[in-house]
C-alpha positions as semicolon CSV with decimal commas, in nm:
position;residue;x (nm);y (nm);z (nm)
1;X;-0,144;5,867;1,194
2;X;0,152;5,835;1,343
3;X;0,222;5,693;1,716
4;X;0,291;6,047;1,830
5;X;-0,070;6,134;1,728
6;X;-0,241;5,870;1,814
7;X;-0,081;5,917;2,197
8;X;-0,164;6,309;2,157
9;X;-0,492;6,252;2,091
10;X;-0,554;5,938;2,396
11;X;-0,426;6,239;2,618
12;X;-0,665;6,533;2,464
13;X;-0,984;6,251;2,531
14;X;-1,028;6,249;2,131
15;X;-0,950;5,871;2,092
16;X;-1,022;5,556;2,359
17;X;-0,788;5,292;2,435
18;X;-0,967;5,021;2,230
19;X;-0,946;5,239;1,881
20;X;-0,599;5,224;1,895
21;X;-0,577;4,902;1,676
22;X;-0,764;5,089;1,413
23;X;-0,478;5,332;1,344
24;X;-0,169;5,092;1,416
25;X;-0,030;4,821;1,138
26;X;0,017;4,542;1,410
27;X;-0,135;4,435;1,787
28;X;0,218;4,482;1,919
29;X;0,297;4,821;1,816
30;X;-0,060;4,889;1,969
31;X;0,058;4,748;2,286
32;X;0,326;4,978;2,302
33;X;0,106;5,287;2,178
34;X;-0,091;5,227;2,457
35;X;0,145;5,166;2,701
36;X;0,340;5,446;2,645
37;X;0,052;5,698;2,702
38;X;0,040;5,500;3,039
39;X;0,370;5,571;3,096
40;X;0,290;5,917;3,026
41;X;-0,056;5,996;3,166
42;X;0,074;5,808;3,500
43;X;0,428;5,953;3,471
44;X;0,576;5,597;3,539
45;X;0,773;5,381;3,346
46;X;0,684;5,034;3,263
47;X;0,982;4,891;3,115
48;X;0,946;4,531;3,318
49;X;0,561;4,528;3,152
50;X;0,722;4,592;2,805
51;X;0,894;4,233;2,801
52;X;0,682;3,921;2,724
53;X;0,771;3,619;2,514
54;X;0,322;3,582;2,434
55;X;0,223;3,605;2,089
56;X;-0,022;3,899;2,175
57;X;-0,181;3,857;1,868
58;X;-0,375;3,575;1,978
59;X;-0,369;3,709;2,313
60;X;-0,569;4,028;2,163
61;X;-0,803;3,765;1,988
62;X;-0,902;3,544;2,288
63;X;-0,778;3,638;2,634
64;X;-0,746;4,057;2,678
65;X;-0,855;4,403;2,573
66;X;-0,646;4,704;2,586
67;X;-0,314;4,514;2,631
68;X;-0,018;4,715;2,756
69;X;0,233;4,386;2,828
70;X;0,277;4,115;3,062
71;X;0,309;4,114;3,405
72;X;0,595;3,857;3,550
73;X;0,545;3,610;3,831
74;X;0,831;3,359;4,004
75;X;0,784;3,013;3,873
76;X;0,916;2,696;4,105
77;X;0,842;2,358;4,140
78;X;0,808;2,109;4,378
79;X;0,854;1,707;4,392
80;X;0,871;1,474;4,302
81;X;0,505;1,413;4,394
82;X;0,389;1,052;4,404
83;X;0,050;0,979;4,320
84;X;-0,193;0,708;4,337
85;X;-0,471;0,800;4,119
86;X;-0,737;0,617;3,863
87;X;-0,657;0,865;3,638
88;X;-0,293;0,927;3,695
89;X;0,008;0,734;3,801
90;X;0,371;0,806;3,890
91;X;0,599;1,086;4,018
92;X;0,520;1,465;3,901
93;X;0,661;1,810;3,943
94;X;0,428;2,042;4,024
95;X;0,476;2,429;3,871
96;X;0,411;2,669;4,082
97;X;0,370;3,029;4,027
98;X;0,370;3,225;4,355
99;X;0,531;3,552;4,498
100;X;0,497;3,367;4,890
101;X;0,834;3,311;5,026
102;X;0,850;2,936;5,193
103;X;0,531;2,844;5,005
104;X;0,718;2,617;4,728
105;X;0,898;2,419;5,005
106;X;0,655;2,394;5,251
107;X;0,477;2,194;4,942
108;X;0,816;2,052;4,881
109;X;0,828;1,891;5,181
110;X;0,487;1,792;5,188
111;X;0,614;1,582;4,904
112;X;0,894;1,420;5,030
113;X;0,660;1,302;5,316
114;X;0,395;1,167;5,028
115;X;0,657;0,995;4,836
116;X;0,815;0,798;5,202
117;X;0,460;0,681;5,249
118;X;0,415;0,532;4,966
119;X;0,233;0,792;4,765
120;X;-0,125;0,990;4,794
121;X;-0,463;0,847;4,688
122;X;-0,634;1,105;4,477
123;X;-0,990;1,019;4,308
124;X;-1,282;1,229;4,113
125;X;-1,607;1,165;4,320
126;X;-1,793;1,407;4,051
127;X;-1,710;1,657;3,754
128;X;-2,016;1,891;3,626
129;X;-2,007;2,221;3,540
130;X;-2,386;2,452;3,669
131;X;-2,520;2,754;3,499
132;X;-2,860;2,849;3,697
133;X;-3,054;3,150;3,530
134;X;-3,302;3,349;3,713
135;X;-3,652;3,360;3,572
136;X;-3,910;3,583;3,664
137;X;-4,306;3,456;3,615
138;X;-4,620;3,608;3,705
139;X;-4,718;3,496;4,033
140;X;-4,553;3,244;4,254
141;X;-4,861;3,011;4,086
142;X;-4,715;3,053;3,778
143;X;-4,349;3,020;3,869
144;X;-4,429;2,693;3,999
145;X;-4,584;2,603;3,668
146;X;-4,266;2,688;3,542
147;X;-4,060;2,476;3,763
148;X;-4,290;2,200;3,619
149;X;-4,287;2,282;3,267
150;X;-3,839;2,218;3,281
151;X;-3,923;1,876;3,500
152;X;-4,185;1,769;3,259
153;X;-3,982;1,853;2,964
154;X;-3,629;1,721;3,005
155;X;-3,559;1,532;2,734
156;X;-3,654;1,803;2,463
157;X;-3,461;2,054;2,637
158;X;-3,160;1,814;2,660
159;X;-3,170;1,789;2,302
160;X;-3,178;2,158;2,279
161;X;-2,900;2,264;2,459
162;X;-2,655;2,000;2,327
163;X;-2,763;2,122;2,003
164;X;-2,518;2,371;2,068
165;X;-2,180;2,167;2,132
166;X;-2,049;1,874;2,023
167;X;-1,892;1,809;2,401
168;X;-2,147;1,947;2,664
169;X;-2,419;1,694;2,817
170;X;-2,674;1,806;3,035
171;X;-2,685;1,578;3,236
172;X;-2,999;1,739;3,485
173;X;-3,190;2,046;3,549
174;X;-3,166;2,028;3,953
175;X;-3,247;2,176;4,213
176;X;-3,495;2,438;4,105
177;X;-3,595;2,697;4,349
178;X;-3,916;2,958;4,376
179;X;-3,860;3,261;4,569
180;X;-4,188;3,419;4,514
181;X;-4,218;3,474;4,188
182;X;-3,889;3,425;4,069
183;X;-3,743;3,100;3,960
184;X;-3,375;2,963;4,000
185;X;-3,342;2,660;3,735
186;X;-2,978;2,468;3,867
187;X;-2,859;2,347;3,465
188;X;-2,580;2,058;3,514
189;X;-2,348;1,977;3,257
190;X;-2,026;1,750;3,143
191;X;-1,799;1,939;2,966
192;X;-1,502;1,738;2,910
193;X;-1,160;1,888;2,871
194;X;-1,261;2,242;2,860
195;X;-1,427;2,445;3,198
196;X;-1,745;2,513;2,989
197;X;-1,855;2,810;3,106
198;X;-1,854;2,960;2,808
199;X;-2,025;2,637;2,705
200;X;-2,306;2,623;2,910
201;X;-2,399;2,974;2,892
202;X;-2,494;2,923;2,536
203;X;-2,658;2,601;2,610
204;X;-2,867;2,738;2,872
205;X;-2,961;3,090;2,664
206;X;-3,089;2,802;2,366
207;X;-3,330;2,615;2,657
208;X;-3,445;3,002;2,806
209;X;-3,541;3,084;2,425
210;X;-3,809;2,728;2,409
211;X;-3,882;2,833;2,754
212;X;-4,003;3,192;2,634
213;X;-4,200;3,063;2,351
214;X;-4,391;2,824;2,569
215;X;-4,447;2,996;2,917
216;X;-4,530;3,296;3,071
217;X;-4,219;3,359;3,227
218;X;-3,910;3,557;3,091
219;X;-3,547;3,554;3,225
220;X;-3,424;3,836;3,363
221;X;-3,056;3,719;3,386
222;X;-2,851;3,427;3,279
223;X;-2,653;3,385;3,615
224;X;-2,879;3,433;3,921
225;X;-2,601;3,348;4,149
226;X;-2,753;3,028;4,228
227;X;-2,443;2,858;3,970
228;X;-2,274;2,965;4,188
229;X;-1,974;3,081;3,992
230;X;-1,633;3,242;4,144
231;X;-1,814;3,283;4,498
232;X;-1,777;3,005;4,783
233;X;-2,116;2,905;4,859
234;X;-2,292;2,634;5,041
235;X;-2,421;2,488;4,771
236;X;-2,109;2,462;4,576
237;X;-2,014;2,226;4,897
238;X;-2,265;2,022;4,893
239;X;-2,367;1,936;4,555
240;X;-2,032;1,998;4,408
241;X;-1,927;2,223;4,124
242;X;-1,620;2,174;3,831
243;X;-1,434;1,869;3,951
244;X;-1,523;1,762;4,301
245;X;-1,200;1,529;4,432
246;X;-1,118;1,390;4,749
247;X;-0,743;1,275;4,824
248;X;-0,582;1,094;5,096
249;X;-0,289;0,905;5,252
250;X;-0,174;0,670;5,630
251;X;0,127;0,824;5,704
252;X;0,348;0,585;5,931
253;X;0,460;0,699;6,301
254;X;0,836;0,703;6,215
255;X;0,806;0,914;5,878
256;X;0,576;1,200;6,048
257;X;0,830;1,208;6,320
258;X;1,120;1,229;6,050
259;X;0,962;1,392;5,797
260;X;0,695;1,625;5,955
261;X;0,928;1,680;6,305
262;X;0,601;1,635;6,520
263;X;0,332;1,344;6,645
264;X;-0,002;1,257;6,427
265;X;-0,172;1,330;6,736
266;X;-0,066;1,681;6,795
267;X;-0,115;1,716;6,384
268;X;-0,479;1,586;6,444
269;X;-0,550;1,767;6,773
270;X;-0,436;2,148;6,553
271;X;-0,665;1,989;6,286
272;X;-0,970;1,956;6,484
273;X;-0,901;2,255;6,659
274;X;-0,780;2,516;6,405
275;X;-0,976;2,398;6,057
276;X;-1,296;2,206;6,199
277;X;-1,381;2,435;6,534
278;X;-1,181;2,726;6,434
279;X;-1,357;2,754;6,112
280;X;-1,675;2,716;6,253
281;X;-1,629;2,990;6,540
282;X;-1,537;3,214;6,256
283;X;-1,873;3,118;6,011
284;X;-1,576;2,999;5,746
285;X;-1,675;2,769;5,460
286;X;-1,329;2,621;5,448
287;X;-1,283;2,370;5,685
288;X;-0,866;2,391;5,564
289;X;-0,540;2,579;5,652
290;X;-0,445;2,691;5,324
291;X;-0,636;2,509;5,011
292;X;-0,609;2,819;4,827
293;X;-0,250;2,849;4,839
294;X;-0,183;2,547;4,633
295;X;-0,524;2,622;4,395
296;X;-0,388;2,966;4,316
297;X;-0,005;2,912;4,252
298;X;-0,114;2,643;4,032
299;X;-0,362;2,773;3,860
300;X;-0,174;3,105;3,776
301;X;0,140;2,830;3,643
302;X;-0,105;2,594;3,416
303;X;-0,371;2,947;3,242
304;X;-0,652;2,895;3,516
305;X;-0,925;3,116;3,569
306;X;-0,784;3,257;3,875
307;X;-1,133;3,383;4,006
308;X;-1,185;3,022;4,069
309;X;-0,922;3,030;4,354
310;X;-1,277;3,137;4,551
311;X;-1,456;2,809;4,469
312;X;-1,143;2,598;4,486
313;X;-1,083;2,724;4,853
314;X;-1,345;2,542;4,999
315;X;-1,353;2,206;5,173
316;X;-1,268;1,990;5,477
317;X;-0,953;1,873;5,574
318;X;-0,952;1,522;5,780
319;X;-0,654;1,400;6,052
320;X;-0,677;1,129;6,257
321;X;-0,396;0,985;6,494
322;X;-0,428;0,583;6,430
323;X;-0,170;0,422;6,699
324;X;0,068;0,679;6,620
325;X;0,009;0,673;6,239
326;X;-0,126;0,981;6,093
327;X;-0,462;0,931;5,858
328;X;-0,452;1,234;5,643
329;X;-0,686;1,357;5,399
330;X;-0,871;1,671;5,199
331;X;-1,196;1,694;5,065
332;X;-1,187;1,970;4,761
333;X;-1,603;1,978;4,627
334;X;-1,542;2,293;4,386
335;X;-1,253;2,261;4,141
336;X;-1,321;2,440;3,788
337;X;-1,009;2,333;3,550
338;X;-0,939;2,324;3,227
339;X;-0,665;2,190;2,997
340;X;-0,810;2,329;2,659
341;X;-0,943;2,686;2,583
342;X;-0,912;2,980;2,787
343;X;-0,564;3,083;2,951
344;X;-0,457;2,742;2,890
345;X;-0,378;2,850;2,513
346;X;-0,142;3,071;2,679
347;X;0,252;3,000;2,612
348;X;0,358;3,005;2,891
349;X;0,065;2,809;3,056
350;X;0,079;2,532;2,807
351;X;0,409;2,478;2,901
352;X;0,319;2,398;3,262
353;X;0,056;2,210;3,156
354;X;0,294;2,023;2,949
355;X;0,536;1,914;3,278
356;X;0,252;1,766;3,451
357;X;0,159;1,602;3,104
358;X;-0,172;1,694;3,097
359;X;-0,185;1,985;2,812
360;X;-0,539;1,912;2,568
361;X;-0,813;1,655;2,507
362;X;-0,771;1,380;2,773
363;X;-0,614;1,546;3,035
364;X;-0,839;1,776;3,259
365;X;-0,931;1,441;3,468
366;X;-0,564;1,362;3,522
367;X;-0,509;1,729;3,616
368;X;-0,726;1,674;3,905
369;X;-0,583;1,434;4,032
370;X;-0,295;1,618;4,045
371;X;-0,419;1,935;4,181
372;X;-0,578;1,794;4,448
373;X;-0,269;1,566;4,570
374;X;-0,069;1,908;4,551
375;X;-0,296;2,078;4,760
376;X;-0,318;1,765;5,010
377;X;0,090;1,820;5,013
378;X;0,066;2,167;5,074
379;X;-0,201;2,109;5,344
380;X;-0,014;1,871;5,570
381;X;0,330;2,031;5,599
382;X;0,190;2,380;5,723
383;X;-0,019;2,188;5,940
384;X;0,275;1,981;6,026
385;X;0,496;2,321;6,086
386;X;0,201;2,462;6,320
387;X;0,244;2,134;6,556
388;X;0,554;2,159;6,542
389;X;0,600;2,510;6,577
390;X;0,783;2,604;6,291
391;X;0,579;2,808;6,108
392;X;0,720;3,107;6,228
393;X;1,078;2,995;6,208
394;X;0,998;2,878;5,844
395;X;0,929;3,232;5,716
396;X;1,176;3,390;5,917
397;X;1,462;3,218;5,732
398;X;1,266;3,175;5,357
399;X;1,037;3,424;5,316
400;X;1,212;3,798;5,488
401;X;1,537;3,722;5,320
């Protein structure tokens, strides 16, 4: 069958976008089967999708169905960044993927400010990954029998679930709730390098299966929101989720006057006033100006999971005005990164990964580090540029052209 054919019969209904492999010698000319019934059944042309440097191959194998192409986004950097870290040390460039006029310097000069105080003080309070099933048992009775039943038997279901992986732990099964009948079993894990979702799905389905054979109860889902995955949520902030980081920095009186054009004490007063009262007028769960900024430019530059932008949002930002000097810092409890497996495998992403220095086994702690020094960059210029009042002046000349 011939390409003609095959895009004849997608447009009669007689064949569905993920036969076409079947009928086509390679994934790319799929790709451009399918794309060009696109083209046709929308009447548009995709010429700008049709260009990618990926190997779709293994793009088809691990990270898409019905490919048509690659989309393109604008790739800067900014730095150098200094950093103070346990894990990481030095001066970095930080990619950034982003279609946000001004966003890239505003980090930029976030930077330069880091780097004339002597560098940012980035740490890892926590790093855990949480699947939490929902379970369904007879009568509230029983579901607390249940609840038991994963207390009492820890260390046999421990075994169980790292039968499955040779990196996972779990390292608790905590907090469990009962709602009724209905159970919510919190499974925390380490998972190294990789995000683990993937991971600890499978571990968890292996522990549900013992579970099944020696209760009453049966699971009626293996997420029950309570994980709580690609959602901000409360508990995410307060028992932590992925890598949970915390970053800071003294900023002397004469550099946030040269550097930032404003006073630590109007930076602090638009702190307290915009992310800590502001936020909490509006119900927000992001005590922060603009954490997600920084999460999702660098995240779409290094193969993130870009749902995770939600989780990585959340946090508290911190000024205080001490004699002048500016005590900066950001509080980021829900980071899920990676540096293998996933998008990271990704050609494009491995090569960000690889100008941070941070691409395989060994490096997702570093990458923390780093993220959450960017974002503490990124953080204190726009809240530099709203003291100031810049921010409007900033996008005016950078971002309308």
């Amino acid at each position: 069958m011939d390409k003609s054919q095959i895009i004849e019969k997608l447009l009669n209904g007689e064949m569905k976008l993920y036969q076409i492999e079947k009928y086509t010698d390679s994934i790319d000319e799929a790709v451009d089967v399918r794309r060009e019934f696109i083209e046709k059944y929308t009447s548009t042309s995709l010429e700008n999708v049709s260009h990618y440097t990926l190997d779709m191959d293994n793009v088809f194998k691990k990270n898409i169905e019905n490919p048509i192409g690659a989309i393109q986004l604008p790739l800067g950097v900014a730095g150098p960044l200094l950093i103070n870290g346990e894990e990481v040390n030095g001066e970095f460039y930080i990619p950034l993927a982003t279609s946000e006029g001004a966003l890239v310097a505003s980090i930029n000069r976030g930077c330069s400010t880091i780097k004339a105080s002597g560098g940012v003080n980035a740490r890892i309070i926590d790093d855990k990954m949480t699947r939490a099933p929902v379970i369904k048992a007879p009568s509230a009775v029983d579901a607390l029998n249940v609840k038991k039943w994963f207390e009492d038997n820890f260390k046999e279901l421990k075994e169980i679930a790292e039968s499955t992986t040779s990196h996972g732990k779990l390292l608790k099964i905590d907090p469990i709730f009962v709602v009724g009948d209905y159970i919510y079993p919190r499974f925390v894990y380490s998972t190294g390098d990789s995000m683990g979702m993937n991971m600890v799905t499978i571990a968890t389905e292996k522990v549900l299966n013992k579970m099944a054979e020696e209760t009453n109860a049966v699971h009626i889902a293996l997420s029950g929101n309570v994980c709580v995955d690609k959602k901000p949520a409360s508990i995410n902030m307060i028992e932590g989720r992925g890598k949970s980081l915390v970053a800071d920095i003294l900023i002397p009186k004469d550099v946030v006057e040269a550097k930032l054009k404003t006073t630590a004490a109007a930076i602090a007063e638009v702190n307290t006033a915009k992310n800590l009262l502001g936020s909490a007028v509006a119900g927000s769960m992001a005590y922060n100006a603009h954490y997600a900024n920084m999460i999702a430019a660098i995240f779409l530059a290094t193969g993130q999971d870009a749902a995770h932008v939600s989780e990585g949002s959340i946090g508290i930002t911190t000024a205080e005005d001490r004699d002048g000097d500016l005590y900066f810092s950001v509080n980021m409890p829900d980071v899920p990164i990676a540096t293998v497996g996933g998008g990271t495998s990704l050609a494009t992403a491995s090569e960000g990964l690889n100008i941070l220095g941070v691409k395989g086994d060994g490096g997702a702690r570093k990458f923390a580090e780093i993220v959450i020094s960017t974002v503490l960059a990124g953080e204190l210029s726009l809240l530099g540029a709203l003291a100031a009042g810049h921010l409007a002046r900033a996008h005016q000349q950078l971002a309308r052209g």
